[in-house]
C-alpha positions, 0 to 999 in steps of 0.5 A: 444226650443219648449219643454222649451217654453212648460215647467211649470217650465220655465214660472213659474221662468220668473214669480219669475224674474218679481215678483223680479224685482217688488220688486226691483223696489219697493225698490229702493231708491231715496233719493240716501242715501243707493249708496250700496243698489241702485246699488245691486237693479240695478244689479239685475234689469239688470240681470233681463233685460237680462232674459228677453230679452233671454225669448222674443227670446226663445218664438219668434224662439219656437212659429214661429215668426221667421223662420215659 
Protein backbone atom coordinates (compact mmCIF):
# COMPACT_ATOMS: atom_id res chain seq x y z
CA UNK A 1 0.00 0.00 0.00
CA UNK A 2 3.24 1.97 1.01
CA UNK A 3 4.43 1.95 -2.72
CA UNK A 4 0.90 2.62 -4.28
CA UNK A 5 0.39 5.83 -1.78
CA UNK A 6 4.11 6.61 -3.16
CA UNK A 7 3.39 6.20 -6.94
CA UNK A 8 3.09 9.42 -9.06
CA UNK A 9 0.40 7.95 -11.19
CA UNK A 10 -1.94 7.24 -8.10
CA UNK A 11 -1.96 10.72 -7.01
CA UNK A 12 -2.16 12.23 -10.29
CA UNK A 13 -5.64 9.89 -11.32
CA UNK A 14 -7.34 10.97 -7.53
CA UNK A 15 -6.44 14.44 -9.30
CA UNK A 16 -8.22 13.54 -12.63
CA UNK A 17 -11.15 11.98 -10.37
CA UNK A 18 -11.71 15.33 -8.45
CA UNK A 19 -11.24 17.65 -11.63
CA UNK A 20 -14.11 15.25 -13.10
CA UNK A 21 -16.22 15.46 -10.20
CA UNK A 22 -15.94 19.29 -10.38
CA UNK A 23 -16.95 19.22 -13.67
CA UNK A 24 -19.80 17.00 -13.04
CA UNK A 25 -20.87 19.16 -10.23
CA UNK A 26 -20.58 21.98 -12.33
CA UNK A 27 -22.69 20.59 -15.08
CA UNK A 28 -25.60 19.41 -13.22
CA UNK A 29 -28.83 20.56 -14.07
CA UNK A 30 -31.34 21.84 -11.73
CA UNK A 31 -34.11 22.90 -13.52
CA UNK A 32 -34.28 18.86 -13.80
CA UNK A 33 -35.16 19.34 -17.77
CA UNK A 34 -32.42 16.92 -18.95
CA UNK A 35 -33.52 13.53 -15.92
CA UNK A 36 -30.84 11.32 -18.41
CA UNK A 37 -28.13 14.14 -18.25
CA UNK A 38 -28.80 14.38 -14.30
CA UNK A 39 -28.37 10.81 -13.31
CA UNK A 40 -25.38 9.84 -15.76
CA UNK A 41 -23.52 12.96 -13.64
CA UNK A 42 -24.79 11.36 -10.41
CA UNK A 43 -23.55 8.13 -11.15
CA UNK A 44 -20.39 9.47 -12.04
CA UNK A 45 -20.45 11.61 -8.67
CA UNK A 46 -21.05 8.35 -6.73
CA UNK A 47 -18.31 6.35 -8.52
CA UNK A 48 -16.27 8.95 -7.77
CA UNK A 49 -17.51 9.11 -3.72
CA UNK A 50 -16.31 5.50 -4.05
CA UNK A 51 -12.69 6.43 -5.29
CA UNK A 52 -12.58 8.45 -2.62
CA UNK A 53 -13.46 6.79 0.17
CA UNK A 54 -11.09 3.82 -1.14
CA UNK A 55 -7.94 6.28 -1.51
CA UNK A 56 -8.67 7.64 2.41
CA UNK A 57 -8.52 4.06 3.37
CA UNK A 58 -5.22 3.34 1.04
CA UNK A 59 -3.55 6.46 2.78
CA UNK A 60 -4.80 5.68 6.42
CA UNK A 61 -3.21 1.79 6.62
CA UNK A 62 -0.03 2.91 4.13
CA UNK A 63 0.78 6.22 6.14
CA UNK A 64 0.13 4.81 9.73
CA UNK A 65 -2.77 5.70 11.00
CA UNK A 66 -3.85 2.85 11.63
CA UNK A 67 -2.13 -0.08 12.58
CA UNK A 68 1.33 2.39 13.54
Amino acid sequence: MVWLVEWPWFDRFILLCILLNSVCLACYDFSEQDKHLNETLSLIGDICSIIFTIECIIKLFALGFIWG
